[in-house]
N, C-alpha and C positions, 0 to 999 in steps of 0.2 A: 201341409206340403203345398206348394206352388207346383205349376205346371212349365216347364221351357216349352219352344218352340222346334231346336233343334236336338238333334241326335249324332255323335260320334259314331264313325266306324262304320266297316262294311257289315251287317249280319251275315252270319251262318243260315243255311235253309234253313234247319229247324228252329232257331231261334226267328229266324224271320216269319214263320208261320205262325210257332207260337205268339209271338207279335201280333202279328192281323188277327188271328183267332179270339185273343182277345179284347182287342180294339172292337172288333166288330159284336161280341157276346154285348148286351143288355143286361142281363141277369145271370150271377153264377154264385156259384157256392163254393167257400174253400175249403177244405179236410188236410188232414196229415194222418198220420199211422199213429195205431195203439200204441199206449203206453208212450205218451210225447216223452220227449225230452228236450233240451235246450235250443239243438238245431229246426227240429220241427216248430217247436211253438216261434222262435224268434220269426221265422219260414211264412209263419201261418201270419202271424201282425203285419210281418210287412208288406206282404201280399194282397192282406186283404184291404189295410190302408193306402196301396198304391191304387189298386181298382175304383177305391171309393173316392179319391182324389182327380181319378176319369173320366168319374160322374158315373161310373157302373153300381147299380142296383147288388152289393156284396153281400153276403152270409157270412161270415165265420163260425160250421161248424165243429162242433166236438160231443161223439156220444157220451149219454149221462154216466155210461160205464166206464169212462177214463178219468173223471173230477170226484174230486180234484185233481187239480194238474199238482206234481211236484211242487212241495214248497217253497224251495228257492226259485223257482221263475213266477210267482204269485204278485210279484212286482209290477210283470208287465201288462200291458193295457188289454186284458181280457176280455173287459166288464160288457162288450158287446156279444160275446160267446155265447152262444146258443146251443142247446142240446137236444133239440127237438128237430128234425127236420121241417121245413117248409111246405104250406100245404101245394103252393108251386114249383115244387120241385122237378118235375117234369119238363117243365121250361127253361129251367137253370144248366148251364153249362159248368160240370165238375171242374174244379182245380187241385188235382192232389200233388200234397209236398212233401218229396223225401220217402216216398213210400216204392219201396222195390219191387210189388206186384201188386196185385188190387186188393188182393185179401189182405191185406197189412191194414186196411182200415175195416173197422169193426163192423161195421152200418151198410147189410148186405143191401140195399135201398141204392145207394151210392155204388154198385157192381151191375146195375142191371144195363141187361143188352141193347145196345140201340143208341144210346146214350153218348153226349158229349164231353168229350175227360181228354184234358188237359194233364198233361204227367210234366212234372220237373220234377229231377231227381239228379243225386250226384253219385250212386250206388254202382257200381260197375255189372252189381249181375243186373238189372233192373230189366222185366221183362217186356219193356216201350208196348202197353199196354193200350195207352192212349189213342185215342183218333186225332192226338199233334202230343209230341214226343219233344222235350228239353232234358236229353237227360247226356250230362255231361260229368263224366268219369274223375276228370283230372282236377274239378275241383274242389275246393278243402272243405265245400259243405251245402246244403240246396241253398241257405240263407248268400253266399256266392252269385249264385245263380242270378235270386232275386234281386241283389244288387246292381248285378249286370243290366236286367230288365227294365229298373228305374232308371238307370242310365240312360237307356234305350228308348224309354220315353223322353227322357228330358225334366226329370221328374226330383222337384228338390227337398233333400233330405231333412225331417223334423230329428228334436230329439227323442221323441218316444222310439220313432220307425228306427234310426240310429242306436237308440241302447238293445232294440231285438234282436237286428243285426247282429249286433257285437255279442253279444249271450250267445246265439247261434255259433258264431265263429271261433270263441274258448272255447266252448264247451265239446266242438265236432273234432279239434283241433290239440285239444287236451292243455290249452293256454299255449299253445301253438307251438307242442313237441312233438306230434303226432307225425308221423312220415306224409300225412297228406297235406301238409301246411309247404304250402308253393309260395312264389314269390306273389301271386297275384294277393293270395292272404294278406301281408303284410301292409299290399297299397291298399287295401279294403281298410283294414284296421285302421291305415296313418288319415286316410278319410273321415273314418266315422269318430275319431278322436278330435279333426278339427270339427265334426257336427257339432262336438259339445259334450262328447260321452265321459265319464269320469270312472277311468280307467281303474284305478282303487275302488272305488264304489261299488262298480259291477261286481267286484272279485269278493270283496265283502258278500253283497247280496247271494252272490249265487255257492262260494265256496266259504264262507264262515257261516255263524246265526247257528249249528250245528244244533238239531232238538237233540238232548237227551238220550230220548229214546230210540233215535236213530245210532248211538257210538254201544249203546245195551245191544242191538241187533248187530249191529257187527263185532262185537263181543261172540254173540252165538255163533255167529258164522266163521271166524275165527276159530272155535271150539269143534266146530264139525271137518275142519277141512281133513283130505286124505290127499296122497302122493303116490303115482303109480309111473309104473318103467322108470327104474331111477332118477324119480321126478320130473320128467319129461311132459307127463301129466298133471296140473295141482289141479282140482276141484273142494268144491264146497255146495253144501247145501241149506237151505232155509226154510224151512217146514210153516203152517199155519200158526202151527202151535208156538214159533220163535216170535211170529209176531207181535201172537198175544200176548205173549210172558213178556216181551219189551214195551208192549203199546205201542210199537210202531205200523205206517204207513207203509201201504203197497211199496211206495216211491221212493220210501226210505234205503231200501238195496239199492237205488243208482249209486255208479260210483265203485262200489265194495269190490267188486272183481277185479280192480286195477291194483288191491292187495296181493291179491290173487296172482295176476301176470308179474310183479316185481321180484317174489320170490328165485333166487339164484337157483338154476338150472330146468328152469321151467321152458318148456317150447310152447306149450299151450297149456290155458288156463279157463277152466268153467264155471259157473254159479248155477247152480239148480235152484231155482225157487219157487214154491205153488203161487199158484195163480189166484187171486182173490175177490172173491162178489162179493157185490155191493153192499152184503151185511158182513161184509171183512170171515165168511168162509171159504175154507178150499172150493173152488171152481172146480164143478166133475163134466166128463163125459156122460152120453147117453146111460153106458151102463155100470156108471157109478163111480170110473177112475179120475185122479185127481188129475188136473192140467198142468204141468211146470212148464215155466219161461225158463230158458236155457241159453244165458248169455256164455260166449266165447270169447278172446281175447288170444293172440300172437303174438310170444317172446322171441320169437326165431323165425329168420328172413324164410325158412324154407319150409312156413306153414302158413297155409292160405285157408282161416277158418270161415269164409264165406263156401268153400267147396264144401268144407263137412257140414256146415247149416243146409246148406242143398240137401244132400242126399236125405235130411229128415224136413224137407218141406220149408227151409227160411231160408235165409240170404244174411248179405251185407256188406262190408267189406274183404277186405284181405286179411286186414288187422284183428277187426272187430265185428262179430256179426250174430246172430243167434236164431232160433226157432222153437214153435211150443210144442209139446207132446207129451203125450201120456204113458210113455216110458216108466217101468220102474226104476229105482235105482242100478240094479245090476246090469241089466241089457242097457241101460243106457252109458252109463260106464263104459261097457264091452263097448257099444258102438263108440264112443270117445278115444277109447284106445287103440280099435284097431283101425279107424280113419287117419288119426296121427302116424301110428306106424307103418299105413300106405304112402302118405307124403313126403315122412322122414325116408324109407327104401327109395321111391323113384326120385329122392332131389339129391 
């Protein structure tokens, strides 16, 4: 990337802060939240490639507990990722991406008090955490955001930094049918296709190449699902043991719950799946229970599953949102059910 000279448009305060905050940082580190996906990692390259284009001293991390990243984003320009903290860290000014409160990134190190944290984020609940806050609701994804920013430098787009983008932007956007795909989407996209992005390509990379033993696991997941309040509720679940018997990866569930929400008559739709260490076993708590990721998803305007990830401790959007816990099956069900049928009475 080249550097311009000048900048378009009036900024916003916070984005004008954010602006100077990082112009003036030296040294910073960028993060995103567990269990990346397409919008964070794309969030995280180009971030980190803008900075370093600044002449800013960047990190891009990622803890050893999340890598691999998801196979289909293995494409993009990783290979600087680091999973180790810095022994200077201390000195480093945080930059987290897409992450709706601070525990959403794994690496309590990066939570500590006192400390410099930059938050951009496009989450609506997002708890502006930071000591300078970019967190803007209406748009279709943080990789938006960051686009915004290089703008805002004057900062000219390569193709790497353009195909992150664009991965970020299908993927938050759901190929851009998702109710959060605004008109500013589209001028992003018609942009980063004259950077040179190869619009078929990407789709290949990130939505075809399908391993195997990722279509075995949603076979099982398939096979688990259950329907409650005259399907008002679909869920499914994914055990340890689904993984092993498929040989599939953590990361292999992304995706599977959009089965899940298509099903006719569905208002809301959940995936239950344990949580997995680094030697691919159930993740326990202290006293031995296992951890589920509990992704959500909204078939119906008059359910906001970012409120029910609340009440157990996560976030998200309206649409789409989740949180972990160590819920059994039953109670956790119960809590599914009767949070739906508080939103369904009062809408």
């Amino acid at each position: 990337m080249t550097v311009n000279t000048t900048s378009e448009g009036l900024l916003a305060a916070d984005e004008a802060r954010v602006l100077e905050e990082l112009r003036s940082a030296s040294k910073l580190i960028v993060a995103t939240h567990e269990n990346p996906d397409g919008d964070s990692l794309g969030s995280l390259v180009a971030m980190h490639e803008l900075l370093t284009v600044l002449g800013k001293d960047s990190v891009m991390f990622m803890d050893a507990a999340e890598l691999p990243v998801p196979y289909q984003y293995r494409f993009l320009p990783l290979d600087r990722l680091v999973s180790e903290l810095p022994a200077d860290l201390a000195e480093r000014t945080i930059v987290l991406l897409d992450c709706g409160n601070l525990e959403r990134n794994a690496a309590e190190a990066l939570q500590r008090p006192g400390g410099q944290i930059i938050n951009i984020d496009h989450h609506h609940d997002n708890t502006r955490f930071g000591t300078a806050n970019l967190v803007v609701p209406g748009a279709s994804c943080t990789a938006e955001i960051v686009w915004e920013l290089i703008h805002a430098y004057g900062v000219e787009l390569t193709l790497p930094v353009a195909e992150a983008l664009y991965v970020a932007l299908v993927t938050d956007t759901g190929c851009f049918m998702y109710e959060n795909t605004g008109p500013r989407a589209h001028v992003m996209a018609a942009e980063l296709i004259d950077a040179g992005v190869d619009v078929h390509g990407i789709y290949r990379r990130v939505y075809e190449g399908v391993p195997f033993a990722k279509l075995q696991l949603l076979a099982r997941m398939l096979a688990h699902i259950e329907r409650y309040d005259d399907g008002g509720l679909t869920v499914s679940t994914l055990a340890v043991e689904d993984f092993e018997a498929a040989g599939a990866e953590e990361s292999y569930s992304e995706g599977m719950i959009d089965q899940l929400r298509a099903v006719r008559g569905t208002a809301m739709a959940g995936l239950v799946r344990d949580r997995l260490d680094g030697a691919g076993a159930a993740e326990l708590t202290a006293d031995g229970r296992r951890l589920r990721k509990v992704s959500l998803r909204a078939s119906d305007d008059r359910v906001d599953v970012s409120a029910v990830a609340r009440v157990a401790g996560g976030g998200g959007h309206r649409a789409a949102a989740g949180f972990t816990t160590s819920l059994e099956w039953e109670p956790l069900v119960a809590l599914l059910r009767e949070q739906l049928a508080l939103q369904l009475r009062s809408a």
